[in-house]
PDB file of N, CA, C and O in Angstrom:
ATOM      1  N   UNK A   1      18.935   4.124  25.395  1.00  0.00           N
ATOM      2  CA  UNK A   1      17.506   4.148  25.134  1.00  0.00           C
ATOM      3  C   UNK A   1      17.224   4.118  23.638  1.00  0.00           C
ATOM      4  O   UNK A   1      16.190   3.593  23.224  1.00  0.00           O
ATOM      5  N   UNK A   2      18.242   4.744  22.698  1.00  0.00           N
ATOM      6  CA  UNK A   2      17.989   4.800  21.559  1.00  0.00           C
ATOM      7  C   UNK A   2      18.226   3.522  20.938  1.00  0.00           C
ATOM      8  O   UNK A   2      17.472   3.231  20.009  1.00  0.00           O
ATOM      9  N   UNK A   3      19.078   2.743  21.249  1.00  0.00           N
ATOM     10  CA  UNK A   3      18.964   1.358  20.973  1.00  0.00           C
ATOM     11  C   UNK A   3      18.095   0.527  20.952  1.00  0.00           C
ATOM     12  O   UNK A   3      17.905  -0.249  20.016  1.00  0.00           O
ATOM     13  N   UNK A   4      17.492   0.576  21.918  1.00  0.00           N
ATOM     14  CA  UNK A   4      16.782  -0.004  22.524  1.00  0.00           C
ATOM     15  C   UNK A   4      15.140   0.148  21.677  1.00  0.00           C
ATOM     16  O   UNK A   4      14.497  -0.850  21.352  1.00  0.00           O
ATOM     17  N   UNK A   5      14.924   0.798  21.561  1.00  0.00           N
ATOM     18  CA  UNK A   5      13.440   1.573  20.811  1.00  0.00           C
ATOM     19  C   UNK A   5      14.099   1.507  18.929  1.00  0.00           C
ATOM     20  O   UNK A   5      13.325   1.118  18.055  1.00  0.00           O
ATOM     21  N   UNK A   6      15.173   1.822  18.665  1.00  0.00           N
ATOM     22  CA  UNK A   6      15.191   0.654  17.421  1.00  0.00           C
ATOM     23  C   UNK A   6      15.158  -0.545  17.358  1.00  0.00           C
ATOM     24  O   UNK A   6      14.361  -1.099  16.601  1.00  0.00           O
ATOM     25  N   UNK A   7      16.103  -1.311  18.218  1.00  0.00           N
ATOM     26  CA  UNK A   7      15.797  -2.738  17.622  1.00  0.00           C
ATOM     27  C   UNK A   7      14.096  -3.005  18.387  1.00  0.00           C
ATOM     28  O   UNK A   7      13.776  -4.149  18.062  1.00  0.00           O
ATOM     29  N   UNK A   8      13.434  -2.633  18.889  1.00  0.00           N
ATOM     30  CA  UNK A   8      12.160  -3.276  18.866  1.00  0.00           C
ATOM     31  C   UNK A   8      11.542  -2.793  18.358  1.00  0.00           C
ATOM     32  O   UNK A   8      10.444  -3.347  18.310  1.00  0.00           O
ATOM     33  N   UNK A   9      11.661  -1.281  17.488  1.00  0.00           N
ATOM     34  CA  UNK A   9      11.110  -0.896  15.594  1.00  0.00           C
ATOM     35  C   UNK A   9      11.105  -2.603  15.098  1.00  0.00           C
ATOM     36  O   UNK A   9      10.208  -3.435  15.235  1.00  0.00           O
ATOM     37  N   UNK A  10      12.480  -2.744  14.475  1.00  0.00           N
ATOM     38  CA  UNK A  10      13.002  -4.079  14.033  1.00  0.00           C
ATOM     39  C   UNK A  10      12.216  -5.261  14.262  1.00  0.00           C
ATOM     40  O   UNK A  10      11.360  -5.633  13.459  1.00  0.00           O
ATOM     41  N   UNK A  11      12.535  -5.991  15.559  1.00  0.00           N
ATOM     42  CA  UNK A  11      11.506  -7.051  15.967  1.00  0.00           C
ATOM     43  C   UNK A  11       9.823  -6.707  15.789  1.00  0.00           C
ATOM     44  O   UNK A  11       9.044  -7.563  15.369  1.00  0.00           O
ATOM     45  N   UNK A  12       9.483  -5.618  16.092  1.00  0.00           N
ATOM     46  CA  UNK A  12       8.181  -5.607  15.481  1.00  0.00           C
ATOM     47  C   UNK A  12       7.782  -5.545  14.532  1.00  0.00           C
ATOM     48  O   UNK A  12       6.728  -6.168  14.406  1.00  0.00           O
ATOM     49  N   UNK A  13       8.332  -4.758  13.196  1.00  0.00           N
ATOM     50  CA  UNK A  13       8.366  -5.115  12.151  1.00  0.00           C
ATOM     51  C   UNK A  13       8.288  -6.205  11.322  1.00  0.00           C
ATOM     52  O   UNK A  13       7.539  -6.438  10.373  1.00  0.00           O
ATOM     53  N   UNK A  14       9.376  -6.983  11.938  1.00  0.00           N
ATOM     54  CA  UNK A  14       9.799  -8.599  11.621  1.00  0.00           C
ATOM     55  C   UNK A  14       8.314  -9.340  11.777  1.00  0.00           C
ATOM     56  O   UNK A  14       7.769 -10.026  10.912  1.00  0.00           O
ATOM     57  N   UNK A  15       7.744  -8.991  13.251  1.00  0.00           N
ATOM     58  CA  UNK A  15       6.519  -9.725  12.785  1.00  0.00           C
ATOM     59  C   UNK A  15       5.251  -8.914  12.708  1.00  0.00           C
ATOM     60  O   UNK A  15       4.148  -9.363  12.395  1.00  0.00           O
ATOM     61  N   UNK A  16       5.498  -7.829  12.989  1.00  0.00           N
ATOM     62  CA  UNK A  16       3.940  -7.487  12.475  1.00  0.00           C
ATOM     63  C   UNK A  16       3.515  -6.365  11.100  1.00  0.00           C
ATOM     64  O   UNK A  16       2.391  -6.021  10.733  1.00  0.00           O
ATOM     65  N   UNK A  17       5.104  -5.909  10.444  1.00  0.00           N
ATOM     66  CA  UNK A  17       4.844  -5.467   9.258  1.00  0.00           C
ATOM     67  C   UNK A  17       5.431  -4.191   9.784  1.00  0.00           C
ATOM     68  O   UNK A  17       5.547  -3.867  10.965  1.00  0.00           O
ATOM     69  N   UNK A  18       5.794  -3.496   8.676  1.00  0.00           N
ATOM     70  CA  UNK A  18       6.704  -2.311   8.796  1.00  0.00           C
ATOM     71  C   UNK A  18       5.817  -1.248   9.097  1.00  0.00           C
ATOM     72  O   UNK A  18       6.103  -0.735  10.179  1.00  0.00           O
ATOM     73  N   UNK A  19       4.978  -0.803   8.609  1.00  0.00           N
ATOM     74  CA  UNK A  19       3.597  -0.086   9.018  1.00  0.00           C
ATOM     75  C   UNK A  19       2.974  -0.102  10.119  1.00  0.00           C
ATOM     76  O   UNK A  19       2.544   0.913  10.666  1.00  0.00           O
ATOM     77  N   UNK A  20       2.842  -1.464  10.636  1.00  0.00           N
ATOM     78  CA  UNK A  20       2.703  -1.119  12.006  1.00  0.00           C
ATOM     79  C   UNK A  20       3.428  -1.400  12.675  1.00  0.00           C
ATOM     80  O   UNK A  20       3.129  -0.940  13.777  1.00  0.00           O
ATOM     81  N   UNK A  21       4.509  -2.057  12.712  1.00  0.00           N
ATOM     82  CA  UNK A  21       6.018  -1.500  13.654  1.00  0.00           C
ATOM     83  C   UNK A  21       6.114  -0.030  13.844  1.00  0.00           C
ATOM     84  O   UNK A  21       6.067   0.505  14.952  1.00  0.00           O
ATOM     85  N   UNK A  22       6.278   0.727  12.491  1.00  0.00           N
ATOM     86  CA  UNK A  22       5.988   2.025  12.581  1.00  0.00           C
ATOM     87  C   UNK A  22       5.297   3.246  13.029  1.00  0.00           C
ATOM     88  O   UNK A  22       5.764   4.367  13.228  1.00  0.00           O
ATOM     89  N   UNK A  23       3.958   2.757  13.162  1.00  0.00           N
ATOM     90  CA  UNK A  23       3.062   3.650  13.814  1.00  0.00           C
ATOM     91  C   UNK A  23       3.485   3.058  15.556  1.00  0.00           C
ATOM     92  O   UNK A  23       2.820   3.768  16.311  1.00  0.00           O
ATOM     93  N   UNK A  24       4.097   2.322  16.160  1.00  0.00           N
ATOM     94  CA  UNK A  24       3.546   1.721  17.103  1.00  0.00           C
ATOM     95  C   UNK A  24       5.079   2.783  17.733  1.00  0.00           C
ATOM     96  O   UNK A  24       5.113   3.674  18.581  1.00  0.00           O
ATOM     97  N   UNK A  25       6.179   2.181  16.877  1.00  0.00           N
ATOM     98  CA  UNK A  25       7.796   3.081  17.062  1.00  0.00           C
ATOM     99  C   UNK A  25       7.390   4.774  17.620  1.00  0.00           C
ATOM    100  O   UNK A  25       7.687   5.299  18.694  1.00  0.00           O
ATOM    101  N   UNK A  26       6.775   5.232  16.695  1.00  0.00           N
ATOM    102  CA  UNK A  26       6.396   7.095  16.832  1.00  0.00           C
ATOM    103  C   UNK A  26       5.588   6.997  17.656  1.00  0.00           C
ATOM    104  O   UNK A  26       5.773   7.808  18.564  1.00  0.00           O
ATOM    105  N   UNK A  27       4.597   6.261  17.808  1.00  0.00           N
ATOM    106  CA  UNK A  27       3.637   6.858  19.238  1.00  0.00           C
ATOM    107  C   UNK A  27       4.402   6.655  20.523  1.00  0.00           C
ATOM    108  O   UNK A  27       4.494   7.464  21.446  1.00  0.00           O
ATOM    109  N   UNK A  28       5.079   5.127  20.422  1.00  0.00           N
ATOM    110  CA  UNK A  28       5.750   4.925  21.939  1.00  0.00           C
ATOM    111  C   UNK A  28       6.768   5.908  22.495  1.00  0.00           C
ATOM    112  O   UNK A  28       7.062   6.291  23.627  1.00  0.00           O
ATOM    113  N   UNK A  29       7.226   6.188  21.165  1.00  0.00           N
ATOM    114  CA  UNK A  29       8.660   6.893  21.474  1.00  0.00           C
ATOM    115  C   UNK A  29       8.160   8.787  21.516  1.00  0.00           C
ATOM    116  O   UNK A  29       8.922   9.674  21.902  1.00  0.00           O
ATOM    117  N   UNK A  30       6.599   9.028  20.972  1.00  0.00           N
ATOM    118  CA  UNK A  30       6.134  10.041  21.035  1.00  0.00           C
ATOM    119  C   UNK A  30       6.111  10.589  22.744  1.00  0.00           C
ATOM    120  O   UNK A  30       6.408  11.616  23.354  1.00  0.00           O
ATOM    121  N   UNK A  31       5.409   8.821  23.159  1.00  0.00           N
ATOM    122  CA  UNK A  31       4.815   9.583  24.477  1.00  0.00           C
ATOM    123  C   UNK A  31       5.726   8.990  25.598  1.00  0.00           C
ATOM    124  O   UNK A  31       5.407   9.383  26.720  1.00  0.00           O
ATOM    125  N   UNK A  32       6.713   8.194  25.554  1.00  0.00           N
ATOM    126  CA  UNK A  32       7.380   7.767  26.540  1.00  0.00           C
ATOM    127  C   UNK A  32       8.632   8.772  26.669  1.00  0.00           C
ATOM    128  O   UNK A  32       8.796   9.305  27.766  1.00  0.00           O
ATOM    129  N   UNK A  33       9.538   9.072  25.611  1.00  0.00           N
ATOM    130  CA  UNK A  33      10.452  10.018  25.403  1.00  0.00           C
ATOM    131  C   UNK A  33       9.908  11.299  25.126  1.00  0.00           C
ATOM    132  O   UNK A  33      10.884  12.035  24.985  1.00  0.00           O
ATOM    133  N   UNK A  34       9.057  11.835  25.001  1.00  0.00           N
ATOM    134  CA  UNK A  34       8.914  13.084  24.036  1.00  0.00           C
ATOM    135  C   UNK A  34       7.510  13.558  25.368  1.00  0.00           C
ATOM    136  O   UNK A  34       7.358  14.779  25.338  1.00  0.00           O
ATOM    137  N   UNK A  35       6.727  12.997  26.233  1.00  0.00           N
ATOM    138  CA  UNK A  35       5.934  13.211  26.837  1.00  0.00           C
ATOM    139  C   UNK A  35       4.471  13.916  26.502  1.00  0.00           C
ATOM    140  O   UNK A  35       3.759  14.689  27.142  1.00  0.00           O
ATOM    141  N   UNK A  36       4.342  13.221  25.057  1.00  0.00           N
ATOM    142  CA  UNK A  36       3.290  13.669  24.815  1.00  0.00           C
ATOM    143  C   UNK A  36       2.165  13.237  25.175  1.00  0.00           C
ATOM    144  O   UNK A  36       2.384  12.503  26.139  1.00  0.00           O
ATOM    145  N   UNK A  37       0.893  13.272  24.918  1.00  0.00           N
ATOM    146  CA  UNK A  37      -0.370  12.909  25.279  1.00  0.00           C
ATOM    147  C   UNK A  37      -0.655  11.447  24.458  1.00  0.00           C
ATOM    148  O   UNK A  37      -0.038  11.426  23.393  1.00  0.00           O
ATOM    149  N   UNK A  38      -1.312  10.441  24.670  1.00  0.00           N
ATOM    150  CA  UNK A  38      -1.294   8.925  23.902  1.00  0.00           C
ATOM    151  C   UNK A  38      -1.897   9.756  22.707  1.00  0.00           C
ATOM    152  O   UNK A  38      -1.240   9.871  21.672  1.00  0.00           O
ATOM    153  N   UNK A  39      -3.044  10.291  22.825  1.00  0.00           N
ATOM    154  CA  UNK A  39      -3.648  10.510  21.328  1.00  0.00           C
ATOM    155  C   UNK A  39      -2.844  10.833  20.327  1.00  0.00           C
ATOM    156  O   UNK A  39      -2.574  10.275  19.263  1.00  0.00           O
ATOM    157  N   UNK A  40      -2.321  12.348  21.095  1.00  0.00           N
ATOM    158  CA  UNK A  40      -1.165  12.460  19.984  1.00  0.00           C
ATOM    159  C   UNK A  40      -0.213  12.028  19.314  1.00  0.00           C
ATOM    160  O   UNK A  40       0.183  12.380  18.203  1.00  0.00           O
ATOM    161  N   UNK A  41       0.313  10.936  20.283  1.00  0.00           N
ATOM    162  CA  UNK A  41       1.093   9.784  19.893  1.00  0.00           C
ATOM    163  C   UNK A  41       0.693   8.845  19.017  1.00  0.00           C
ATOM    164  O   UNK A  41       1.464   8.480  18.130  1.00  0.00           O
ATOM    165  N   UNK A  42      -0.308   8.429  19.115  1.00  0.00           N
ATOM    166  CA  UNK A  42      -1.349   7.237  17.850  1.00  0.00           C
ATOM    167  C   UNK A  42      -1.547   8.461  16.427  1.00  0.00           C
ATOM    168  O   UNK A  42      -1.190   8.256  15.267  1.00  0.00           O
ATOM    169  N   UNK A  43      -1.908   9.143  16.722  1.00  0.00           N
ATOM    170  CA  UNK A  43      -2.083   9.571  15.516  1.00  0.00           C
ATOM    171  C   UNK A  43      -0.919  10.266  14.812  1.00  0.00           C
ATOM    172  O   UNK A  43      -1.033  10.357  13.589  1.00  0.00           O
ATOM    173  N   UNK A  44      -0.160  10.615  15.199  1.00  0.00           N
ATOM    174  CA  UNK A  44       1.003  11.221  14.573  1.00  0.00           C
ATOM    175  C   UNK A  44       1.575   9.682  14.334  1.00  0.00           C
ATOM    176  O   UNK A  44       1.987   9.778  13.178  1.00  0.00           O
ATOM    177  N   UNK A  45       1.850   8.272  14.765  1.00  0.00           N
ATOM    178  CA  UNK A  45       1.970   7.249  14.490  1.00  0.00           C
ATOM    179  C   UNK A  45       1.335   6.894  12.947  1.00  0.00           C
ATOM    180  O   UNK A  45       1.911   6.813  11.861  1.00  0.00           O
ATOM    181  N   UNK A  46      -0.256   6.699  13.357  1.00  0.00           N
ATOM    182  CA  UNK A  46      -0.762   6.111  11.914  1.00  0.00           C
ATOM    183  C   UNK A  46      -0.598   7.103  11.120  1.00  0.00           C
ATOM    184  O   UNK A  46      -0.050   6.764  10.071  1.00  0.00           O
ATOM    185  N   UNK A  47      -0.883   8.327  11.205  1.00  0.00           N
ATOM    186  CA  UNK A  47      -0.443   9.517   9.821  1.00  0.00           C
ATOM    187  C   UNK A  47       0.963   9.099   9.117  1.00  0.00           C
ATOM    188  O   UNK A  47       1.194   8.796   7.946  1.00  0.00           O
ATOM    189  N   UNK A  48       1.706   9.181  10.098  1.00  0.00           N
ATOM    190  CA  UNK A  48       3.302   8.551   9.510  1.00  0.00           C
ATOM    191  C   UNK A  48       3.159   7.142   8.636  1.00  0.00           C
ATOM    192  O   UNK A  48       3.516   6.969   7.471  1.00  0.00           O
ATOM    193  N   UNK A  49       2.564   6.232   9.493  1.00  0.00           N
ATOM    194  CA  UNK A  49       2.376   5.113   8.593  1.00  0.00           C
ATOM    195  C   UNK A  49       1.924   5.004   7.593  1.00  0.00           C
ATOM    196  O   UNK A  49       2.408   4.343   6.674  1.00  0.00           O
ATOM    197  N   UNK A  50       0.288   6.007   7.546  1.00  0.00           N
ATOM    198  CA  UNK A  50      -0.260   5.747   6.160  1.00  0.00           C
ATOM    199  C   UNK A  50       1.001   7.034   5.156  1.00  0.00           C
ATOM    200  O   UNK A  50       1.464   6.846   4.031  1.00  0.00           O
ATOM    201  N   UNK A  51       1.125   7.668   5.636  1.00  0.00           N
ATOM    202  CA  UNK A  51       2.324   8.635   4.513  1.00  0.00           C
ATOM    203  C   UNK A  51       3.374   7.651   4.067  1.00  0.00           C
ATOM    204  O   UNK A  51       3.867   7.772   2.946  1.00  0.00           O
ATOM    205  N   UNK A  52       3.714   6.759   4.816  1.00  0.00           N
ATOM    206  CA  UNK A  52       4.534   6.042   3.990  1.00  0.00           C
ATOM    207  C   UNK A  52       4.602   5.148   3.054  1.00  0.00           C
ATOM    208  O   UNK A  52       5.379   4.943   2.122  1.00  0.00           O
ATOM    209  N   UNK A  53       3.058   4.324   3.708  1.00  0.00           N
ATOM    210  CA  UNK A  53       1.968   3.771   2.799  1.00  0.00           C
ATOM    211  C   UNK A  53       1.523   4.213   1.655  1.00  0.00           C
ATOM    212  O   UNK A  53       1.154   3.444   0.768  1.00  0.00           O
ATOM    213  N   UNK A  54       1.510   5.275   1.563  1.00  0.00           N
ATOM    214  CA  UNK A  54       1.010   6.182   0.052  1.00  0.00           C
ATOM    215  C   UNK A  54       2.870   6.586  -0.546  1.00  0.00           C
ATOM    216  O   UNK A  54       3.274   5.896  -1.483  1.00  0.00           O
ATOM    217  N   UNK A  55       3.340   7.106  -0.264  1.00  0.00           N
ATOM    218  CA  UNK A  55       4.761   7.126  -0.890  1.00  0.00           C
ATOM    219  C   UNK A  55       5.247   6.226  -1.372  1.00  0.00           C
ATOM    220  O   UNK A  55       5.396   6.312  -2.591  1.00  0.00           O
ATOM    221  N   UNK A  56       5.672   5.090  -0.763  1.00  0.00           N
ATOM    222  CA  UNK A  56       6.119   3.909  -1.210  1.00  0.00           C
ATOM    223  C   UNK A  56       5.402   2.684  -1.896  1.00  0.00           C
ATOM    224  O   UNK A  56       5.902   1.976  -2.769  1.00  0.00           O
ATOM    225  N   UNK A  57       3.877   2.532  -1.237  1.00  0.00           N
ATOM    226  CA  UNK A  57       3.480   1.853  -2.047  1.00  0.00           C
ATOM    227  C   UNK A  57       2.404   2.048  -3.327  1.00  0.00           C
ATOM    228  O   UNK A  57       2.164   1.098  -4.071  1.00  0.00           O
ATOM    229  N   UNK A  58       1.867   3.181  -3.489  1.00  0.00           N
ATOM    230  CA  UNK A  58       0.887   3.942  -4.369  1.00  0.00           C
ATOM    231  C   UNK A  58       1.836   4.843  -5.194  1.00  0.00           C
ATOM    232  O   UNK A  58       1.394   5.100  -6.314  1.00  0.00           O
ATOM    233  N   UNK A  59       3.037   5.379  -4.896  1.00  0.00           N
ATOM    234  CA  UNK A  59       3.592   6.603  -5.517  1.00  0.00           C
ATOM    235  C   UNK A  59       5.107   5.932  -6.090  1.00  0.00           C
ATOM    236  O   UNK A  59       5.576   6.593  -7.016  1.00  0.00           O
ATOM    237  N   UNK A  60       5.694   5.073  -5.798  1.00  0.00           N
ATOM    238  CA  UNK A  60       7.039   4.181  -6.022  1.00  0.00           C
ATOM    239  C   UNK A  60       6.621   2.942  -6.213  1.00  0.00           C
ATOM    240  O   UNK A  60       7.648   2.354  -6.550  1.00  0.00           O
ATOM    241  N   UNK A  61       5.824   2.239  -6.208  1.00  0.00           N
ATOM    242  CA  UNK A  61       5.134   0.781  -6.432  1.00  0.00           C
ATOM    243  C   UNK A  61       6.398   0.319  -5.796  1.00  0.00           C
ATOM    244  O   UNK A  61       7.310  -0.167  -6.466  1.00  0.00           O
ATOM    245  N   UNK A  62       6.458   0.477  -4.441  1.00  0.00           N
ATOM    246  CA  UNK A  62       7.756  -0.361  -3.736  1.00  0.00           C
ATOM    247  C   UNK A  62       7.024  -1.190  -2.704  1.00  0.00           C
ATOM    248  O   UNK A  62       6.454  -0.707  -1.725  1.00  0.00           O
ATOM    249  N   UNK A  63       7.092  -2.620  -3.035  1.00  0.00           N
ATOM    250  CA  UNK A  63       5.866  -2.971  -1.531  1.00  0.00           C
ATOM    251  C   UNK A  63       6.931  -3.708  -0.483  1.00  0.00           C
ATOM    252  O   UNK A  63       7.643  -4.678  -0.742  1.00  0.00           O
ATOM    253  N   UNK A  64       6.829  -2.885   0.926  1.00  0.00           N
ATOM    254  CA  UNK A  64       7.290  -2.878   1.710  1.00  0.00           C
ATOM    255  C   UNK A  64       6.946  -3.998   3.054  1.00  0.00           C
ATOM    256  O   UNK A  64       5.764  -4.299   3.223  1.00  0.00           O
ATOM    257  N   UNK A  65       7.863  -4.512   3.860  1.00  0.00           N
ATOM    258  CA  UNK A  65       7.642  -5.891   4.632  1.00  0.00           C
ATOM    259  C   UNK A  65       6.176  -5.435   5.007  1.00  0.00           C
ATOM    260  O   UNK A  65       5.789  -4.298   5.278  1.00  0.00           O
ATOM    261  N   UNK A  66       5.431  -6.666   4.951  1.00  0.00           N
ATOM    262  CA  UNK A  66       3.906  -6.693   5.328  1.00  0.00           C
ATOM    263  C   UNK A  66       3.912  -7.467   6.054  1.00  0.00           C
ATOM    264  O   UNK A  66       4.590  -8.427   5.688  1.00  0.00           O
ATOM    265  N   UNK A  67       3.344  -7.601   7.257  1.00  0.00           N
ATOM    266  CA  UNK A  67       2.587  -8.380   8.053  1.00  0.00           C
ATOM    267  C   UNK A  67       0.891  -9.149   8.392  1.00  0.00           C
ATOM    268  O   UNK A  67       0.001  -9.012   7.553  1.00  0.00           O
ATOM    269  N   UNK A  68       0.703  -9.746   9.389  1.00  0.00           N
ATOM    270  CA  UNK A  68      -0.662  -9.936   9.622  1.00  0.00           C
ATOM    271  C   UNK A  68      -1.976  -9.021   9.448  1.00  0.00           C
ATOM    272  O   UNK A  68      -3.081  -9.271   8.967  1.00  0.00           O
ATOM    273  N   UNK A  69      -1.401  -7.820  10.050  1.00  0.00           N
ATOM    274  CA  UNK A  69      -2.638  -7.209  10.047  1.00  0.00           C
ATOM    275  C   UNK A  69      -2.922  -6.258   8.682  1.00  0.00           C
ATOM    276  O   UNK A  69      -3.936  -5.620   8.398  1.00  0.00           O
ATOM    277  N   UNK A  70      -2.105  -6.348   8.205  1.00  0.00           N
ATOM    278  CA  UNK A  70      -2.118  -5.714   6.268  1.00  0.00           C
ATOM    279  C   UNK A  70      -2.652  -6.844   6.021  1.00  0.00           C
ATOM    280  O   UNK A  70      -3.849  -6.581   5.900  1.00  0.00           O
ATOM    281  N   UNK A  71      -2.457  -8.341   5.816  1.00  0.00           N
ATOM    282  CA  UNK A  71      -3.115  -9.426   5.311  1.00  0.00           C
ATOM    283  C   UNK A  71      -4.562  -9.700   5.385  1.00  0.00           C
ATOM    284  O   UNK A  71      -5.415 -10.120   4.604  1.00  0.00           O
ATOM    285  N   UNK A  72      -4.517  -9.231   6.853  1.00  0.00           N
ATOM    286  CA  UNK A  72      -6.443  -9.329   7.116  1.00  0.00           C
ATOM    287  C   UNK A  72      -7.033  -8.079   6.708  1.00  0.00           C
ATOM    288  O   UNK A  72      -8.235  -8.217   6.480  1.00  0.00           O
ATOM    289  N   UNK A  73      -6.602  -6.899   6.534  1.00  0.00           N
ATOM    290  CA  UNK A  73      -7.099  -5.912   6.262  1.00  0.00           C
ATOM    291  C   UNK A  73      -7.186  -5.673   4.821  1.00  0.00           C
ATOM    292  O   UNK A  73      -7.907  -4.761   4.415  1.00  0.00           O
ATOM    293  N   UNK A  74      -6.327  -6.618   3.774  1.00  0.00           N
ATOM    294  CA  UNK A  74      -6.385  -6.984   2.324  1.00  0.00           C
ATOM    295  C   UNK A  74      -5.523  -5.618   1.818  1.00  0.00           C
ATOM    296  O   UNK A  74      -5.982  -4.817   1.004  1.00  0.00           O
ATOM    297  N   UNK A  75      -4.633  -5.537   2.239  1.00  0.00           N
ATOM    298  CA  UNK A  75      -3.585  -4.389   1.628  1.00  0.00           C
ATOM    299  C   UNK A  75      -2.359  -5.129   1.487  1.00  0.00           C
ATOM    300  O   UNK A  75      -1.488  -5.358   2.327  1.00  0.00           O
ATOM    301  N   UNK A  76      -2.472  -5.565  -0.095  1.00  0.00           N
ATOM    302  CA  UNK A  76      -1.113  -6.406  -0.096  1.00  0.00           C
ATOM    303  C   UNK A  76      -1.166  -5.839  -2.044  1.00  0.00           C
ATOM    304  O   UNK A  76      -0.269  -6.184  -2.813  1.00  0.00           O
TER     305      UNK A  76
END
């Protein structure tokens, strides 16, 4: 199972940006493995994402794989 829920971190990443590969990784794996409630899962997701978002790209000027929806949302 743990395989499995990384490499499709990975493939989602690949195309939809590490940020939201990321938030999408912690909620699924929040509420499918961990049995939490969806909400809690989305938001402990995007919190993670934007924390990493502010660490790496505001606090390390490291800009990290971006995708579509960073492009339309103008965070590049």
């Amino acid at each position: 199972m743990a395989f499995c829920s990384r490499s499709s971190l990975a493939a989602t990443s690949t195309f939809l940006g590490l940020y939201v590969g990321t938030a999408l990784y912690i909620a699924v794996t929040m509420v499918v493995q961990g049995g939490y409630k969806w909400w809690i899962g989305v938001l402990a997701g995007v919190g993670v994402a934007f924390f990493f978002f502010i660490i790496f790209e505001i606090g390390f000027k490291v800009p990290l794989l971006k995708g579509p929806v960073e492009a339309f949302l103008g965070i590049y």
